[in-house]
N, C-alpha and C positions, 0 to 999 in steps of 0.2 A: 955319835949315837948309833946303836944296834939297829940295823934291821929288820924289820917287821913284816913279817912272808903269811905269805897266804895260807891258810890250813880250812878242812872242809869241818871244825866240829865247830866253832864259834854261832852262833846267831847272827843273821845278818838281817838290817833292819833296812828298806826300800828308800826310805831316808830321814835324815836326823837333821830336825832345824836344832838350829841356836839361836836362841833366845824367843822368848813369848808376848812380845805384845801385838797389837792389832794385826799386825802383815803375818804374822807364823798362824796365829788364832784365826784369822779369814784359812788358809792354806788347812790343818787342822778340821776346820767345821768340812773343808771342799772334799777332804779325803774320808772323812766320817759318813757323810752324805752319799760319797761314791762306794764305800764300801757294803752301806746298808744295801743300793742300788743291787749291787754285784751278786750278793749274797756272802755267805761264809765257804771258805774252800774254794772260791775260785781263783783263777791264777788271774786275773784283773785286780785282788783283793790287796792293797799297799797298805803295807805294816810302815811306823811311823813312831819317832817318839821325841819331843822336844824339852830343850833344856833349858830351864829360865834361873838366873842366877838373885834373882828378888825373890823373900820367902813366899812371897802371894802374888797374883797375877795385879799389875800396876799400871797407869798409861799416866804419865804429867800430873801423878797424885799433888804436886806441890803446886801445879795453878789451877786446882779445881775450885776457884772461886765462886762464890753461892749463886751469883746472879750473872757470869759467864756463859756463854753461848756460845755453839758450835758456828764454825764458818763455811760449812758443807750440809748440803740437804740430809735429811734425816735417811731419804731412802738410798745414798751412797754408806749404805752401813758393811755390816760383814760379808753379808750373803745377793741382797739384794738385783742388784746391776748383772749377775752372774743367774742367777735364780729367782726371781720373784715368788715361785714358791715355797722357799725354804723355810723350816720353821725357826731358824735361829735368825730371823727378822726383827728388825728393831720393833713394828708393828706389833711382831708374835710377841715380843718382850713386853710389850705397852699391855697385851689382854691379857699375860700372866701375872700380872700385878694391877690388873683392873684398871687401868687408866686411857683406855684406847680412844674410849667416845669420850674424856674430859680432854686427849690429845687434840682428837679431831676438831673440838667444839673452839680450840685457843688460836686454831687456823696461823699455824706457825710451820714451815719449814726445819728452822734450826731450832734443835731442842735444848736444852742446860745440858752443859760438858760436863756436870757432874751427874747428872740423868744418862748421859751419851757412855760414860765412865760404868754407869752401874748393867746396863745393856751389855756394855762387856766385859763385867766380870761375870753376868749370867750365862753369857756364850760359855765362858771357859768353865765353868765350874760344870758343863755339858760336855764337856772333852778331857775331863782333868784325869782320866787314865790314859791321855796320852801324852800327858804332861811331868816333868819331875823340876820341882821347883827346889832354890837353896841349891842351885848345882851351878857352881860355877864353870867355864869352860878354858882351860888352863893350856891344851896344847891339841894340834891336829895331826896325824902322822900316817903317811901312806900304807899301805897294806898292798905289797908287792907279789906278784907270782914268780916264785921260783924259778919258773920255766923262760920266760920270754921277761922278766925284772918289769912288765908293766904295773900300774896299779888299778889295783881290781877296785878296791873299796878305803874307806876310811876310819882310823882307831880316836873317837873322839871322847880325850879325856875332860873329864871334871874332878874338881874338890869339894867335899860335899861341907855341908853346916857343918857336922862334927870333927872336918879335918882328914876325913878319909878319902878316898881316891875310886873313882869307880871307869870304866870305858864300853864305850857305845859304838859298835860295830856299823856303818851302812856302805851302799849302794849312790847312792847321794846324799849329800848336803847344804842345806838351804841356811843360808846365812843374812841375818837378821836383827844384826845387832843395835837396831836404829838410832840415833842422834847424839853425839855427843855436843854436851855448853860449849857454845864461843866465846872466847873472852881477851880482850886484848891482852895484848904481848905485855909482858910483866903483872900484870895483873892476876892476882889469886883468892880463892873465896876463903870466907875465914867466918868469925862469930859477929862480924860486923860487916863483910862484904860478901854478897851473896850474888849469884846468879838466881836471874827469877822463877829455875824450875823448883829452887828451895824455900819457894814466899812460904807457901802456907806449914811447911816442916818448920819454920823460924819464926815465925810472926807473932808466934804462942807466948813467947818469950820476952817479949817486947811489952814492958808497963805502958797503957794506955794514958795514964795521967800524969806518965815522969815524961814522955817522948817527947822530942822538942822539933823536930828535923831529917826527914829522909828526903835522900837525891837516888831518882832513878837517871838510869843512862842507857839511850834507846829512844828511836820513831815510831821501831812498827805497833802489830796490836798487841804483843803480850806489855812490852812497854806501857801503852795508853791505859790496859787494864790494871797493870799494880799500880799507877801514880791514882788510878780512881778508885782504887780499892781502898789504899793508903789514905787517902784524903778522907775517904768514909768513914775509915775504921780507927782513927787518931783525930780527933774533932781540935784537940788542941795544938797539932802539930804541922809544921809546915813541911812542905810533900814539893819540890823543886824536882823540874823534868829537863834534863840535858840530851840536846840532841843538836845535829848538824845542818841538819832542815830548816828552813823558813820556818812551818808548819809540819803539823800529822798531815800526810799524805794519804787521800781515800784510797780503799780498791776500787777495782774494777769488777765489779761481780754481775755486769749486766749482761745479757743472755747468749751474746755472742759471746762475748771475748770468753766466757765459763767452756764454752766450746774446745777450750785452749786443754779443760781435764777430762774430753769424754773419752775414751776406749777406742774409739777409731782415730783420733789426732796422736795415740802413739806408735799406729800403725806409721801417718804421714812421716812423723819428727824420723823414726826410729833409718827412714828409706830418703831421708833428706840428705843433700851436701853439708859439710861442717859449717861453710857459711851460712848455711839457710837454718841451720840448726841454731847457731851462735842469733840471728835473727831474730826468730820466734824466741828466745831466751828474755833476749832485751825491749821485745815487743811489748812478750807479756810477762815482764818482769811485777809490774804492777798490779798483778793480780793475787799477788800473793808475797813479794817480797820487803819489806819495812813498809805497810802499808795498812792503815786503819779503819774500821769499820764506821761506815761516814755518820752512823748513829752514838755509836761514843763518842768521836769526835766534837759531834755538836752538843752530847752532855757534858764533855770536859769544859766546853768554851764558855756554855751555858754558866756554869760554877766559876768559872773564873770572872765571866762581867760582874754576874753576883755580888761576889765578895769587894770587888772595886765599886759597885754604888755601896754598896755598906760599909766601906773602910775599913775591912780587913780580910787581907788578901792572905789566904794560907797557900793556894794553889798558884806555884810561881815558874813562867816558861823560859828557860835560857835555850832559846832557838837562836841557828847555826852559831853553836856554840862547842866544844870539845872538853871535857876533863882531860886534864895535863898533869900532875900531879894527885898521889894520894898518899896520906899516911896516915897510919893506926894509932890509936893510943888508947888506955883505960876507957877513958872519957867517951871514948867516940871515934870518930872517924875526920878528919880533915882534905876536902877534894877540892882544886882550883881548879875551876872552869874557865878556859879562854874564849874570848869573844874572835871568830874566824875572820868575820869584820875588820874589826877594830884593835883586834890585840890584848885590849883590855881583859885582864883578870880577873876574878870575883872567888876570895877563898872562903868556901863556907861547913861551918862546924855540922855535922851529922850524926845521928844516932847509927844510921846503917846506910851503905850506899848501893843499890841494887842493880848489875846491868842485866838486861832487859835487850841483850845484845845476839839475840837467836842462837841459830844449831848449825853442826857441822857433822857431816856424814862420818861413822864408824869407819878406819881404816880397819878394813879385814883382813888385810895381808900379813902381820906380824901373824895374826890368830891361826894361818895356816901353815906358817913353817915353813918346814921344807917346799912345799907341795907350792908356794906362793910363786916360786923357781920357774914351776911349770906354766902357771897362769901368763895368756898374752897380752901382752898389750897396743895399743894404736903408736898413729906417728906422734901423740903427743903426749907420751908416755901413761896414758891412762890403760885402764882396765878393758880390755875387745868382750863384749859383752853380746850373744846372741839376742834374737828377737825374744826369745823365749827364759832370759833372763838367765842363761846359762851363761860361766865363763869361758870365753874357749880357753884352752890347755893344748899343750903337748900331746899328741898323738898317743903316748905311750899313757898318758892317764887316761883309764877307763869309767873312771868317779865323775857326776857330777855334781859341778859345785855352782851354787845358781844364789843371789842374790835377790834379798826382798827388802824394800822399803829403805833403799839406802844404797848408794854407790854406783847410779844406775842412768843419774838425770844428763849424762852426757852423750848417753845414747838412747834414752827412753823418753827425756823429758821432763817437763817440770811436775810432774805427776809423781815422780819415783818413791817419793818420800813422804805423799801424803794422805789419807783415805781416799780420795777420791776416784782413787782407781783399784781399790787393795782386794776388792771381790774378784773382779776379770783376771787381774795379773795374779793372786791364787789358782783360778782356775785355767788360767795357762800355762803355768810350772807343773800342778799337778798332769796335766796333759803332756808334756814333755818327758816325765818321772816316768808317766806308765807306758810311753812310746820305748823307752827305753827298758823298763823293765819286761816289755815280749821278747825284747830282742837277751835277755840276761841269759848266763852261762847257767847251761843246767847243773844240778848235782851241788849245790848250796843250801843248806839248811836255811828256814827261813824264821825269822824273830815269828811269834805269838802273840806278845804280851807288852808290858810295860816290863818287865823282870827279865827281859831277853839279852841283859848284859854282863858283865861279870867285873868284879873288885880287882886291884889291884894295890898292891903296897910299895913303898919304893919307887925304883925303875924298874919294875918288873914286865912291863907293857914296850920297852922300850927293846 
């Protein structure tokens, strides 16, 4: 591959996230806010432009179930924790659509995650010129000086919806490509086996009166939500929940242990020894890992005595149990569940089998290329990640490449990945951007706009 050298006419942008949900969108509102702050023309003033590869701004559209709730307070939103005055508050959102004092009157914390979902698509559609959406991001490539071969900045290509090619020049790169499905080994989704962030994309499809039989597989809470979804929404069908557990396991959401995602416990984790770190992991693993909200919990159990005084039982638990076999067919789906116990087997006929088996952090390093060479890492071959969510790198890379909401929880904490930190740790990246960008080489053109980039065809970028 050609080398890609430094030249002074290109635009260069202070920095390019990839990808756009919550963690880019918090980062986003922090540099809109800062820049209004700043004024126009100042040299504090950080140009910025993000690439999201979904044609519309999107967060877990596929389990925005109707009567779903969030599992974070209302006021860990975009801006809040970071700014209480900010006007892209979830509150601010609540009085632009009149519903603040019917908020206030419901005295609820957690809101509907499809309410929490509409909160931000309202943020983004308030930043959407600094957003380009249908842009996939395909390859990252150093942008080297001449003079001393370091690299100054980075050429981040995309392909767009119609197939064409465009590159985005920056300073740094905030990478944010949040969660990819877990799904056991051999296992693959198909028109019949799905992972649960596709319930509500599939579920359309599903005759209510011909269904005979879904198996979810999974403890935690998105698990416990599609087996109650399921059971609600197919009245004739039987809804069987596979998992390894005894039981649903409650969280832990009482007001200590919550202590575990404030903004200053990742100050503690991040200055902790490995063991102490690996500690606090297993601690408070239960606050957040295969674990369910102790109010569903007692409505799943509610429905299952139910149905056993009334003799008939749709709602069926195979606890510490494992699927061990699946196979597809026309018909359906066929999954044997083994009793961990016992041994025992149980093969049962299914319309669809859903796991419900959570997320795994985006590896970022293929996405970087060459430049991943340069990225360090610890003694346990992970990613060496500063307090300020930067990666460290090679001395001769002068880029930074900093990490949001994903790839982060083995030095940052069980926080990395989830809202409840995503306002602070925006506003500490953006504060690290602009440490960085007083200290930038002068005599660099600087991006304007959202159109501060330029097309490419071919290898012609390369």
């Amino acid at each position: 591959m050609a080398q890609v050298f430094l030249d002074h006419e290109t635009p260069v942008y202070d920095l390019v996230g990839v990808g756009f949900g919550p963690s880019n969108l918090a980062l986003a509102i922090a540099l809109t806010e800062h820049n209004a702050a700043v004024g126009a023309g100042s040299r504090d003033t950080v140009t910025a432009h993000f690439l999201e590869r979904q044609p519309r701004f999107g967060w877990h559209r596929g389990m925005l179930i109707e009567d779903a709730t969030m599992q974070v307070s209302f006021l860990k939103d975009l801006v809040t924790l970071r700014d209480p005055t900010s006007r892209f508050s979830f509150l601010s959102y609540l009085h632009s659509k009149g519903r603040l004092v019917d908020f206030v009157n419901h005295k609820n914390l957690f809101p509907l995650r499809i309410e929490f979902h509409d909160y931000f698509e309202w943020s983004a559609e308030q930043v959407d010129d600094l957003v380009s959406y249908d842009q996939e991001v395909v390859a990252v490539r150093p942008v080297r000086s001449a003079e001393d071969d370091e690299v100054q900045y980075v050429d981040v290509e995309t392909r767009t919806a119609n197939g064409g090619t465009e590159v985005f020049r920056a300073r740094n790169l905030v990478v944010a490509t949040g969660l990819r499905s877990n799904l056991p080994d051999g296992v693959n989704t198909s028109e019949r086996v799905w992972h649960n962030r596709e319930l509500m994309h599939r579920v359309e499809g599903i005759d209510q009166e011909t269904a005979s039989r879904f198996v979810v597989v999974g403890a935690g809470q998105s698990a416990a939500e599609v087996t109650a979804f399921l059971h609600g929404r197919f009245p004739r069908a039987e809804v069987c929940s596979v998992f390894s557990r005894f039981g649903y396991s409650p969280s832990d959401d009482s007001a200590f242990a919550n202590r575990i995602f404030d903004p200053d416990a990742v100050d503690e984790f991040y200055g902790a020894p490995e063991e102490t770190k690996q500690r606090i992991m297993d601690y408070h693993g239960n606050t957040n890992y295969s674990v369910v909200d102790l109010e569903l919990i007692d409505d799943l159990y509610r429905r299952m005595y139910r149905e056993r005084v009334l003799g008939q039982e749709r709602l069926r638990l195979f606890n510490v149990s494992r699927p061990v076999e699946l196979a597809e067919s026309e018909a359906g789906v066929r999954i044997t569940v083994e009793s961990l116990t016992t041994g025992e087997r149980t093969e049962l006929e299914s319309d669809v089998v859903v796991y419900s088996t959570g997320y795994r952090p985006d590896d970022s390093l293929p996405l970087l290329g060459e430049l991943s060479e340069s990225c360090l890492r610890d003694e346990h071959g992970r990613l060496d990640v500063e307090r300020d969510y930067r990666v460290r790198t090679d001395p001769a890379v002068r880029t930074g490449i900093y990490l949001q909401g994903g790839g982060t929880e083995h030095t940052h904490g069980i926080t990395s990945s989830l809202l409840s930190n995503n306002a602070v740790r925006s506003g500490e990246i953006l504060q690290s951007i602009l440490a960085g960008k007083r200290n930038a080489m002068p005599g660099v053109p600087e991006s304007r706009g959202p159109q501060a980039h330029y097309a490419v065809s071919g290898s012609a970028a390369t």
